[in-house]
N, C-alpha and C positions, 0 to 999 in steps of 0.2 A: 680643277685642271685635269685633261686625262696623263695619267699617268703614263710611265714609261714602259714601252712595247714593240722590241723587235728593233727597228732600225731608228724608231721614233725616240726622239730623246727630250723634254720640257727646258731641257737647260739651252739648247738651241733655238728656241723662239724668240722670231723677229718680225715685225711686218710693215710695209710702207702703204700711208693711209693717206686720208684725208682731217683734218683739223684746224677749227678756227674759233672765233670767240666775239661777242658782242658785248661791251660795257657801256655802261655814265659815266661820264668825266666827276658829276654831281654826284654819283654816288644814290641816286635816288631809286627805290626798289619800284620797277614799273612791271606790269604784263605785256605791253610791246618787247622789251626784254630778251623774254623766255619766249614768244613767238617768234623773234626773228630770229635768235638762238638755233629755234626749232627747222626754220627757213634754210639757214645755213648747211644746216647739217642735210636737210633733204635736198640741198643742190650739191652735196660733195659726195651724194651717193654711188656714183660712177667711179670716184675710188676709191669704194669699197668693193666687193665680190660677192659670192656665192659658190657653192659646191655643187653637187647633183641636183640639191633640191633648192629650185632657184627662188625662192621665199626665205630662206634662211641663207642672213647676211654672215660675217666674220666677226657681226661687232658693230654695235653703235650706243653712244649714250650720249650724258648729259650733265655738267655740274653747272650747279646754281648757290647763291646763298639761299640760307632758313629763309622760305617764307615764313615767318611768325605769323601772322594772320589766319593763312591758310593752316599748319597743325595745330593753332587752340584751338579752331574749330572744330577739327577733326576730332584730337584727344578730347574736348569738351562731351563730344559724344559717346566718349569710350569710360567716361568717368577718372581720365587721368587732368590731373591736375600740373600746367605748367608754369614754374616760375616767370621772371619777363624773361623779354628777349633777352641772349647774352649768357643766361643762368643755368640753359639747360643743352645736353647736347642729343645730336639725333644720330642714329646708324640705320644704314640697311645691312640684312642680310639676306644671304642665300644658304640656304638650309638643303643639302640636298639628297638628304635622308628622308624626306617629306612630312608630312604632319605623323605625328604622332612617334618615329620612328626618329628622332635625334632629340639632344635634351640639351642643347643648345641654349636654348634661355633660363635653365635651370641654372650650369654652370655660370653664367654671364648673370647673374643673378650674385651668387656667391661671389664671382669676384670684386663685381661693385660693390659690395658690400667691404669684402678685404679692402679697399684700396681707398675706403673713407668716401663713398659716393653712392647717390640712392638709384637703385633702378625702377622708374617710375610708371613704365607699362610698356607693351604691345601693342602695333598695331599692322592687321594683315593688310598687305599695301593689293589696294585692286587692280588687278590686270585684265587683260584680254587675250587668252590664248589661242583664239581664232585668228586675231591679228598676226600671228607669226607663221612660221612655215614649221614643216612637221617634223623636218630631225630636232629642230631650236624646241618645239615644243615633250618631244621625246625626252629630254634631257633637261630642261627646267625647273631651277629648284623652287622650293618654297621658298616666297618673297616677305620677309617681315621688316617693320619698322621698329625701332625700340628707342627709348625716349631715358634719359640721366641726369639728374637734380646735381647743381652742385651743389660741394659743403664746404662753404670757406674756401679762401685763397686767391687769384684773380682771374683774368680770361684766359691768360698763356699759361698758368699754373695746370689750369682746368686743360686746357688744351694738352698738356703735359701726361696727365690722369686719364684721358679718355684713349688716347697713345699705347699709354699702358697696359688697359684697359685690353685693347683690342689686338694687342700683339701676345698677352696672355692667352685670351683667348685662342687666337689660331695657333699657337705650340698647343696648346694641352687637348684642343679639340677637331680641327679641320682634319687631320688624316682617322680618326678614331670615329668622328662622327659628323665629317662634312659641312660643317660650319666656316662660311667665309665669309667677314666681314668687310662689305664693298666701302662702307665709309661711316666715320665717327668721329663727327665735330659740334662744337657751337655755332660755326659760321658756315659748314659745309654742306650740301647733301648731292647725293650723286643715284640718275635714274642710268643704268645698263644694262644691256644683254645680248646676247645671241641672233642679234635683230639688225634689218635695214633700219637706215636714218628715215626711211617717212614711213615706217612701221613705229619707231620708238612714241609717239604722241599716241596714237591708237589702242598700243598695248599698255602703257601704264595715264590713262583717266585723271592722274594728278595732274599732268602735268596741263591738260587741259580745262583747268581750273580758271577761273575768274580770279581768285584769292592766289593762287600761285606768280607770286611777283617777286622778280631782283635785280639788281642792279647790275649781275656780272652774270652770261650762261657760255659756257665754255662747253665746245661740244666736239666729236670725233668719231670717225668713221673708219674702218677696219679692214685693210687689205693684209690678210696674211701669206706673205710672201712662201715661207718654207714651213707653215704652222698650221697645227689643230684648231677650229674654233672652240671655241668654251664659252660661256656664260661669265665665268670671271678676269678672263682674260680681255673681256671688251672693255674698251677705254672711256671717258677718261678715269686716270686711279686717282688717289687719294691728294697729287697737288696737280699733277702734269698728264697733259693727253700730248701725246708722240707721235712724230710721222717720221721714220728712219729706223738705223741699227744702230747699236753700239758695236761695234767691232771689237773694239777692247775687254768685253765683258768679262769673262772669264777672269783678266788679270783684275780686273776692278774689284769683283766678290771678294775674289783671293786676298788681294790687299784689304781689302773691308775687315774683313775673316782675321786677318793677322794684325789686324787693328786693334781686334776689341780689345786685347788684353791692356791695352794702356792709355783705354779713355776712363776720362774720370771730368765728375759733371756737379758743380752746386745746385746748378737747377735741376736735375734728375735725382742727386744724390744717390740714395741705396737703391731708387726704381732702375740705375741704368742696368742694372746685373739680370733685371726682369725681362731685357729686352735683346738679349744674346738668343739665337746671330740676328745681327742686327738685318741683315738682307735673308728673308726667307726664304729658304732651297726650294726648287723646281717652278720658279718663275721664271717670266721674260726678262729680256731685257730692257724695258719699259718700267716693268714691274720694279727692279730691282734698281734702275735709276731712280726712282719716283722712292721709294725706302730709304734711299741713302740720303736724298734731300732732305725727305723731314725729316731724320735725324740731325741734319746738320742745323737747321733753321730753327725746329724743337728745342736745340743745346744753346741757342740765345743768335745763332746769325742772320740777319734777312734777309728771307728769299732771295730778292736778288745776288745779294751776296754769296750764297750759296751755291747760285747757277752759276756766276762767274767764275767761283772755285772749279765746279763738275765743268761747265765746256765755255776753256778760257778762249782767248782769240787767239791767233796767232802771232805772238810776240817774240818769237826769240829770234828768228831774222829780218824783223819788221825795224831798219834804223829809223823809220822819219816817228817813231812812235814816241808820246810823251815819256820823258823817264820815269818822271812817277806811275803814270799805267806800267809799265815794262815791269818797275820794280812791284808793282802790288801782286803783276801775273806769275813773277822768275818769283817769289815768295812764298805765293800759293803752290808752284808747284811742289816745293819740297812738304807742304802738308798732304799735296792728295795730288796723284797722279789723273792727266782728261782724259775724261770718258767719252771717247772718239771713234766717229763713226760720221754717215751723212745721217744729220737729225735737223728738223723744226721742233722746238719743242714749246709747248704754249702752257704757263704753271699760273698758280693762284692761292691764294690762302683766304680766299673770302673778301678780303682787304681790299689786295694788289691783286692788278693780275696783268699778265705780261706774254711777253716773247722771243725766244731768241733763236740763232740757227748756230752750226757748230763753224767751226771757222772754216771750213772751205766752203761756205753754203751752196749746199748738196741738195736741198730740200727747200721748195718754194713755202715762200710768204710774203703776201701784200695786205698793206691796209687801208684805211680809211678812214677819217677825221671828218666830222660832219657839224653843221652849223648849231645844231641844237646837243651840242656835246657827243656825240657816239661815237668811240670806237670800236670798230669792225675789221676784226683781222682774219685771213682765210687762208688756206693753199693755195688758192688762185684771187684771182680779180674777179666782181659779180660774182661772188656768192652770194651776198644779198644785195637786192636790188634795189641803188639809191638814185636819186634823181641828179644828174650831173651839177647842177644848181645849189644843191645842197651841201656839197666836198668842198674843203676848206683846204683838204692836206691829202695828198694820196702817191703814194710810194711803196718799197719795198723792205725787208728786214735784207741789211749787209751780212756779210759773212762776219759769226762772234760778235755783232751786234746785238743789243736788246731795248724793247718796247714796252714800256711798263705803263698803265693807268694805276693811278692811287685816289680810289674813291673816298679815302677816309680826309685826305689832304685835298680832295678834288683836283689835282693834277696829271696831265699827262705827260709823261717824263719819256725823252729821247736816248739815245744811249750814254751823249755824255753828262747829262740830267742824272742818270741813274748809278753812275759810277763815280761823278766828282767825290758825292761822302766819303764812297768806298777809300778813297785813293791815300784819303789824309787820318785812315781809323787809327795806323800806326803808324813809325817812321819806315816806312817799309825799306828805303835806300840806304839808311842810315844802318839798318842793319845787314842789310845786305855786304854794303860794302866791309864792316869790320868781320861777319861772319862766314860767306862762302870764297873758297881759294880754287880756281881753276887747276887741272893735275898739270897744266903745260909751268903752271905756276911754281908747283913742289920742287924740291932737288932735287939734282939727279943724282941716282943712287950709285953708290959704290961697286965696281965691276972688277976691281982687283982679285977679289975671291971666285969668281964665277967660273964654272969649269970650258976646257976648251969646246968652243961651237962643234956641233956635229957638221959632215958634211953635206955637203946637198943631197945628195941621193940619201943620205941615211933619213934627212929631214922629210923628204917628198913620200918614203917610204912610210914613214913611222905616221904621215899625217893623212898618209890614203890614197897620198897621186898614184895614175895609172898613167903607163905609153902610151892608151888612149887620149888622156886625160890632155898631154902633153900634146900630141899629134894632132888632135883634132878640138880643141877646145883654146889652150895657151898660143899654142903658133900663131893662128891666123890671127888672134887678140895682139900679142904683139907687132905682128907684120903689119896687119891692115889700120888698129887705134880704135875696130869696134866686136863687138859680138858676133862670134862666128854664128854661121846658119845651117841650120842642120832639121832632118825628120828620120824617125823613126820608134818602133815600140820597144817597151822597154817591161825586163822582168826581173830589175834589180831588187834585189830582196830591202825590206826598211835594214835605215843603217844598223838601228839597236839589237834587229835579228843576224846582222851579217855574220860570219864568222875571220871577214879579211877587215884590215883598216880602213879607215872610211874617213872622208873629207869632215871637217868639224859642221861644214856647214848642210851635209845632208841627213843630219840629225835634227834638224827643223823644219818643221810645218806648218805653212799659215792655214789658220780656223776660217779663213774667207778666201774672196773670190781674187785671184791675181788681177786679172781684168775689170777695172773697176767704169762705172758707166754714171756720168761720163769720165774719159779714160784720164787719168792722171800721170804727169810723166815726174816724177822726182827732181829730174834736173829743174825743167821748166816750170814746175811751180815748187820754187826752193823755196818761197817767202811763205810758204803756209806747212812745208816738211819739215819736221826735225829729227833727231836721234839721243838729241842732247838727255841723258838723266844726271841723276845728284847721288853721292852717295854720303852714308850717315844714318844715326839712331833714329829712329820713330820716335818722336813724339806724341803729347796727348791733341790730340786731333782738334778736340774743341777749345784749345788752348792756343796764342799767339805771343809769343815771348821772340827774345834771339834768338835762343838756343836752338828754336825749330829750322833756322837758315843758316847753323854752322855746318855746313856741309861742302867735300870736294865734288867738284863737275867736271862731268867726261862728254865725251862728244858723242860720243856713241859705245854701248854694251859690250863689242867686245875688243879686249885690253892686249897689248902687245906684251911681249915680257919684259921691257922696261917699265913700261907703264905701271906693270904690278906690282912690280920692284920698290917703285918710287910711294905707294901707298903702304904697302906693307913697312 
């Protein structure tokens, strides 16, 4: 990732793209697949971009399941030996110290070995770097494959280990010696770069393969809005390829961050300590959504469950909503605050693979349902070209709805297909009801002792009002019942530098755009705005008990002085 420089900062990376994904309903690994995969992505190249040099994209890849076929053949010829399918797991990386100059597989070596798992060979993945354009080429790291034996335990154990595996690895080596691990699984593998979508087949000859078949190829295209391109910032990452922001990000990490101290995991056990911070610094915001999931889904939730947690619907002034969905959403939220923004976000674990948008759907998605099982889901409509004859179903993703295929079940599951389990995993309402108390709900506190109110001027003074303030902001708001109108520049100094008092509210700054597009007005879309938070202990994240919904609810963050009265 480039590093931070000047006005450039990594932790502000965002970008609005192109992404969609073609499955079997059957589940059956085919090479039509991964060509029309391929299809996809080269008809969604228009939203992606280019910089000066117009051969080099922002970003385009590809996830697929293992072909098994296609690497015994491969390692057959390297003299590595792999278990069956299921046994072993694969990674790419990018190495970007180049041959000889990082010891990458040295270390990665050792720690397989620490973590009770064999590392069973290399292999240099073939490229073509005439295929790209010349700054992508400038900056390209060394591509290798590496291949890992399990030893005992089962596939999500292994799944669990290889996690580990690969989050060890970039603490102790990506900033010291450029090692970044684009992906490592038994069911995963992922081809990206610094590349256009009808560049991505050309430059890497796998995937051009005869023997390269799956059943699921999830693919994305790379517009970076306010962002650096890099090599490993192109999508898709390790569940999910993204097309939007998270706006919220910042408070997400944070929260994540002040999380760790009070997870605690049987399925990770003493590995989870290995895996602090669980979101690693100077990513995107993609990046860092896509970290929080597989942790969530790793600690024993399914994906989809997961995603419902990260970007719920909009529930809290949604009356005609079932109450058990309501209660499952008002439950989650006191585990984990949404990570909200306009996003499509399209995830997979090999298995499942899905789709969802965030609740104001901000970001297009359509699909397609096809006579001989295919799902086809894209940014737009036609991205791959089907014969009208052959649609069985063709529609849109709603706002906080999700589309899930499950090849393993061979079913296509609709949104409320996919969330009925969810709904009944615990008594969600049952807790609810004996454990959260609204603050309207609390006493009201004692004001006998309270000293005499100051007077209004003392108050307006001590809180920042100006004669201005009064004259030309309050008056006409009272007189008129709206927002006065006003232009001109201004050299107010920031409040926290001022030396006079200052309004509470010009001590805050939004990290985004006021003007959102398209425009949103608070009032008029009240059924997708809220303000509402909880307050209460943190709980252990990957835990679901009562105790995580004893909490009081407030309507909005800031508190009158009764209000604090009454919780104190």
């Amino acid at each position: 990732m480039t590093p931070k420089a000047g006005l450039y900062d990594p932790l502000y990376e965002h970008d609005a793209c192109g992404l969609g994904f073609v499955a079997r309903i059957d589940g059956r690994p085919t090479r039509e697949t991964v060509e029309q995969g391929l299809e996809v992505l080269h008809n969604l190249e228009h939203r992606g971009t280019t910089g000066s040099d117009p051969e080099t994209g922002d970003g385009a890849g590809i996830l697929t399941q293992i072909p098994d076929g296609f690497f015994r053949r491969e390692c057959a010829g390297l003299g590595i030996e792999l278990p069956g399918a299921g046994g072993y797991g694969v990674g790419v990386l990018f190495e970007s110290g180049g041959a000889g100059e990082s010891d990458c597989g040295g270390r990665l070596a050792e720690i397989c070995a620490e973590e009770g798992q064999e590392l069973l060979g290399f292999r240099e993945v073939p490229v073509e770097p005439g295929a790209v354009g010349e700054v992508a080429r400038s900056v390209m790291p060394r591509i290798r494959q590496f291949f890992v034996g399990r030893r005992g335990g089962d596939e999500m154990a292994f799944e669990r280990k290889l996690y580990v595996i690969r989050r060890r690895l970039h603490k102790e080596t990506e900033d010291s010696q450029g090692c970044y691990v684009v992906s490592l699984s038994s069911r995963t593998v992922i081809y990206k770069g610094l590349l256009k979508g009808r560049q991505l087949a050309r430059f890497y000859p796998d995937l051009g393969d005869a023997n390269f078949a799956s059943a699921i190829s999830l693919v994305h295209e790379r517009f970076s809005t306010n962002t650096l391109g890099s090599w490993e910032l192109a999508h898709p990452y390790r569940f999910i390829a993204h097309n939007g922001e998270i706006n919220t990000i910042k408070g997400n990490v944070n929260w994540m961050r002040a999380r760790e101290s009070r997870l605690r995991s049987e399925l990770f056990g003493e590995d989870l300590g290995k895996l602090s911070p669980v979101i690693a610094p100077g990513q995107s915001d993609s990046a860092a959504f896509d970290n929080a999931l597989e942790l969530l889904h790793l600690a024993g939730r399914s994906l989809p469950h997961a995603v419902a947690m990260m970007i719920p619907e909009a529930w809290e002034n949604d009356d005609l909503m079932d109450p058990d969905r309501r209660a499952f959403y008002q439950y989650h939220s006191a585990l984990m605050e949404p990570w909200d923004g306009p996003a499509a976000v399209a995830f997979t674990d090999g298995r499942l693979v899905g789709a969802t948008l965030d609740r104001n759907g901000l970001r297009p998605a359509r699909y397609s349902v096809t006579k001989d099982g295919r799902v086809v889901m894209a940014s737009e409509d036609g991205a791959l070209r089907i014969p009208a004859e052959e649609v069985v179903e063709r529609w849109r993703l709603r706002p906080g709805k999700m589309l899930v295929v499950d090849t393993e079940r061979q079913e296509l599951l609709h949104d409320e297909d996919v969330k009925r389990p969810l709904l009944g995993r615990r008594p969600y309402r049952e807790w609810l009801d004996k454990g959260e108390i609204h603050l309207s709900q609390m006493p009201e506190p004692d004001t006998s002792t309270r000293p005499e109110p100051a007077t209004l001027l003392q108050r307006q003074r001590a809180f920042g009002y100006t004669i201005e303030d009064q004259r030309i902001i309050l008056a006409p708001m009272a007189q008129n019942g709206k927002e006065p109108d006003g232009s001109m520049g201004t050299d107010t100094p920031l409040a926290v530098l001022s030396e006079r008092p200052q309004l509470l509210f010009s001590y805050f700054k939004q990290h985004f755009a006021q003007v959102t597009n398209p425009p949103i007005d608070p009032l008029r879309e009240e059924l997708v705005m809220s303000l509402n938070m909880s307050l209460g202990p943190e709980q252990n994240l990957f835990d679901e008990t009562p105790e995580h919904c004893r909490r009081v609810l407030i309507d909005q963050p800031v508190l009158t002085a009764v209000e604090l009265e009454k919780i104190r």
